[in-house]
N, C-alpha and C positions, 0 to 999 in steps of 0.2 A: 737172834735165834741161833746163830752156829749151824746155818747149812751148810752142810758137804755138796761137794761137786757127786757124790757116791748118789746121797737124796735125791736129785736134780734130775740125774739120770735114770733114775729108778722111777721114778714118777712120772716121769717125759715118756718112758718106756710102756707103763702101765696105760696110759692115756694114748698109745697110738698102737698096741692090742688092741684095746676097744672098738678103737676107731678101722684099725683093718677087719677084725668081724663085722663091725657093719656094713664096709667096702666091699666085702666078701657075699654077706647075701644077698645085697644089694645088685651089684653084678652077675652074680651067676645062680639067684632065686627070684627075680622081678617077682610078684605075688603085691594084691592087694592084702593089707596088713588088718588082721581081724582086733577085736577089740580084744580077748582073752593073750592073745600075743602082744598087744600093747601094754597092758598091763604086768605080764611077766616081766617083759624086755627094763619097762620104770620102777617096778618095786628093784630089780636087779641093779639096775643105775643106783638107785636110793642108797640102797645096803652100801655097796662099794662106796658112795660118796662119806656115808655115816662111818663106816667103817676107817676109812680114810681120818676123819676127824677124829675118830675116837683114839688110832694112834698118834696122830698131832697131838692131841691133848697129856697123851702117857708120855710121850719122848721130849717134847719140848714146852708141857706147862700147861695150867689150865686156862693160862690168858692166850695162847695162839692158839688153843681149840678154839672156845667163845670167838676170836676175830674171823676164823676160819669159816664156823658156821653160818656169823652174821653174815659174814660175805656169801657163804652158797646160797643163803634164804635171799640177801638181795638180787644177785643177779639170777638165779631161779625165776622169782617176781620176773625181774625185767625181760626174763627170755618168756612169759607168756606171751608180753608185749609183742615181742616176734613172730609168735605163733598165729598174732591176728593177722600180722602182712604176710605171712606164708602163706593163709588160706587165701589171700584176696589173690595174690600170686594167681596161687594153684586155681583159683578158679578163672581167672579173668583169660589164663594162657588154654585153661581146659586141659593140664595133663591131667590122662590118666591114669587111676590110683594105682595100680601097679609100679608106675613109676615114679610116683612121690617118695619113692625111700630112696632112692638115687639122687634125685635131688636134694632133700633133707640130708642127707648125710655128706654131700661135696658144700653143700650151707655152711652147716656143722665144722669143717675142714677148713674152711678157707673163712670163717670165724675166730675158729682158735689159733690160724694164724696171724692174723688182725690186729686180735687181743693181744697176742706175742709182743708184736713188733711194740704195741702200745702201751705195753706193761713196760719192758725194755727201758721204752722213751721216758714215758711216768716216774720210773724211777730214778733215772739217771739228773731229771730237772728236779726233782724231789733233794736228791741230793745236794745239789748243787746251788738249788734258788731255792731257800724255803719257803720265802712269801709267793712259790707256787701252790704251796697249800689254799692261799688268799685266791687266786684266778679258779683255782679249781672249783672252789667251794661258789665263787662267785657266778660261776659256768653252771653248777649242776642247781642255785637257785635260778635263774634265768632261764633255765630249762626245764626244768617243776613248774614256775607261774605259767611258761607259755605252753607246755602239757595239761594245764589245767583250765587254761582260755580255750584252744583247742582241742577238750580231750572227745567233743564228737565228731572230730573228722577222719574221712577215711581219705587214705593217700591215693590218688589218680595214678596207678601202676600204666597204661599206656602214655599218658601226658609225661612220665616222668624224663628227665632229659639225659637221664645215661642210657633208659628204654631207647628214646627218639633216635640218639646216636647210634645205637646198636643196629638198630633196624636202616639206618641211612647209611651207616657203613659198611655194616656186614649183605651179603646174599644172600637172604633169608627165603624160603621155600614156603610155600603154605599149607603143606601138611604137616605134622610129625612123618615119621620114619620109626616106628618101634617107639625103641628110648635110643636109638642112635642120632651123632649130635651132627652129622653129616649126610649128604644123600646125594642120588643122582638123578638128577632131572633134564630130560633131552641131550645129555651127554654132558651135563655142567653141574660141575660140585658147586654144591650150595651148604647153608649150614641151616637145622630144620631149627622150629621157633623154641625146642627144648635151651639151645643156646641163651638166645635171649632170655630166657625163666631163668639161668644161671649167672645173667649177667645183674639181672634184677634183685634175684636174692645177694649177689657180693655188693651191690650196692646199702642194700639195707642192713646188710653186715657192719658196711664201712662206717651206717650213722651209727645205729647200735654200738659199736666200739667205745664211736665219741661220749658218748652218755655214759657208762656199764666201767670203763673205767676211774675214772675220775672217782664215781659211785665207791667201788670197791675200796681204791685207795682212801677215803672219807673212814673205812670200815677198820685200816691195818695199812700201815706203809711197808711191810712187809713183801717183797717183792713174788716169793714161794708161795704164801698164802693166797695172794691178788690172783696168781696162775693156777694156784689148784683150784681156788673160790671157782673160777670162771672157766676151767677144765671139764670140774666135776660136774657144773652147774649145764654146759651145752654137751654134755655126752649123752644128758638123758632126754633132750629135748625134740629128737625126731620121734625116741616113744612117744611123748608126751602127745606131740603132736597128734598122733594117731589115738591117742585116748583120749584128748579132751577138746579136736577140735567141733566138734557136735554141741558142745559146753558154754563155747568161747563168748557167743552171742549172748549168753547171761549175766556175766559177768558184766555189766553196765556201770559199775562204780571203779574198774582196774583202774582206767588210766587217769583217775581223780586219784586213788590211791598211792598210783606211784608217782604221781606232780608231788604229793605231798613227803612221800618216802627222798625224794632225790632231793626238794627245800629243804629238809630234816638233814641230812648228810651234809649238803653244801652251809649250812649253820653251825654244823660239826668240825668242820674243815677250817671255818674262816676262827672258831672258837680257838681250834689247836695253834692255827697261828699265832693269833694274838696274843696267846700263852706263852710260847715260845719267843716272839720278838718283839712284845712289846709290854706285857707288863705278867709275872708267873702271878699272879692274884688271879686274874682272867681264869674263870673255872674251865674246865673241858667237860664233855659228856662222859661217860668212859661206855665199854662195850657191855657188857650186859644192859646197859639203860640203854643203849643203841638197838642189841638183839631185842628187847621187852617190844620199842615202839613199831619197830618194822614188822616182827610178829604183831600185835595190836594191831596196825592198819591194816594188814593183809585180809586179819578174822573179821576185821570190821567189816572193810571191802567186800568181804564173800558173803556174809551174811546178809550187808545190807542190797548185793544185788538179787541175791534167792528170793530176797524178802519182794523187792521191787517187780521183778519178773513176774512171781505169783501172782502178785497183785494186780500187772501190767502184762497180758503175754505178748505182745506188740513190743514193750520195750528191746531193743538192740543197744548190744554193746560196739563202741565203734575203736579204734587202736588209739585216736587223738593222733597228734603230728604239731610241730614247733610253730608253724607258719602257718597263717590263715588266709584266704582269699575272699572277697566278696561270697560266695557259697558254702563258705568253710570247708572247700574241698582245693586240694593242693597237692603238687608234689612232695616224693617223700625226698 
């Protein structure tokens, strides 16, 4: 593609604006987040990400738009996945909605630097070992079939063992304190449970990464693209949050959908290899039949859970998770 170091900065730039307005209200507006301001804040996201594509598309071609897009539509999907262990977070610690945009937006932060360091890495073994494409691809089936054995489990947020740690190493206080992450009690700083809700979410960050990468690179090995895809994609996801966590429990088919969205990519992956190092007869996918399927599942997915829910108002959507336990409930 011929990116400038000029690009790189310019776009790094634009994506930590963003991100300091949301630092900004967040800090010095705590406010429970109504749904008419959720909705502004995501169609806002939206446009700028679109917008974003539409000059990719003019400056450097119509195949790194379509790679571009494919990529925001997947990891988009994949950050609703997030959105269900946000809420189980948020509920299970009990912060207060006020300060759920504080949290979501340090998620957010220490997300896209995650993805950085792993984009970074991706790349650089990409380059280097091609039959990485073969691990990767073989990584995101093995993690689609076992999203799809367990996609009704919900992850044990206190059992989990960077939780366990947290609480057995750190001080931890039993109230909150505001949204302050520190407090004093009988004359001994402590650090209150909002700590831990931030240690819980960079954990779910960290697997999230593991998946979401691999995922995108499947979509474009394009190093610019993999970081805007997943840029543009988690700027808009603390709105999101606030718009469609009410929603989330309907959606009963996601995480079947996206077992089959990330098998679908890692077939793609193991495809390109085998093109590349073992025989060019071996067909590839290419990207608009990639964008076609991923779209396709998604409308599938949505449809067929409205349809279920109606039908079923009992049904619950659950996030699913890699590992099963006798209960089909497990750490994340």
């Amino acid at each position: 593609m011929g990116i400038g170091a000029g690009t790189w900065l310019v776009t790094i730039g634009v994506v930590l604006a963003l991100l300091a307005v949301d630092l900004v209200l967040a800090a010095v507006r705590p406010h429970r987040v109504g749904f008419g301001e959720a909705v502004a804040w995501s169609v806002g996201y939206i446009l700028v990400a679109v917008a974003f594509g539409v000059w990719l598309a003019l400056a450097h071609g119509g195949e790194s738009g379509a790679e571009y897009f494919a990529g925001y539509i997947v990891e988009k999907s994949l950050s609703v996945d997030n959105l269900f262990v946000f809420v189980i977070i948020m509920t299970t610690f009990a912060v207060l909605e006020e300060h759920q945009h504080k949290v979501l937006t340090f998620g957010i932060v220490l997300a896209l630097v995650m993805r950085g360091l792993f984009i970074a890495l991706g790349a650089a073994l990409l380059a280097l070992f091609s039959f990485m494409f073969l691990l990767f691809g073989l990584l995101l089936i093995f993690t689609g079939v076992q999203l799809f054995r367990h996609r009704d489990a919900d992850p044990d947020i206190e059992g989990n063992v960077v939780v366990r740690t947290a609480r057995r190493v750190l001080p931890v206080s039993e109230t909150y304190d505001g949204g302050r992450l520190t407090t004093k009690v009988a004359g001994r700083r402590l650090v209150t449970p909002l700590v831990v809700v931030l240690v819980a979410i960079g954990g779910v960050d960290l697997l999230f990464a593991l998946d979401s990468i691999p995922a995108v690179f499947g979509v474009t090995d394009e190093p610019f693209i993999v970081f805007a895809a997943n840029a543009f994609a988690l700027l808009g996801l603390r709105a999101l949050y606030f718009l469609v966590k009410g929603l989330l429990d309907r959606l009963v088919y996601l995480s079947a959908g996206l077992a089959v969205i990330l098998a679908f990519i890692g077939v793609k992956l193991i495809l390109h290899w085998a093109h590349v190092d073992v025989d060019p007869r071996v067909p590839e996918i290419a990207t608009p039949v990639s964008l076609a399927v991923i779209i396709g599942v998604l409308a599938v997915v949505t449809v067929a859970s409205l349809l279920k829910t109606r039908r079923d108002p009992g049904a619950k959507a659950h996030p699913g998770s890699l590992r099963g336990s006798g209960s089909d409930r497990e750490d994340l």
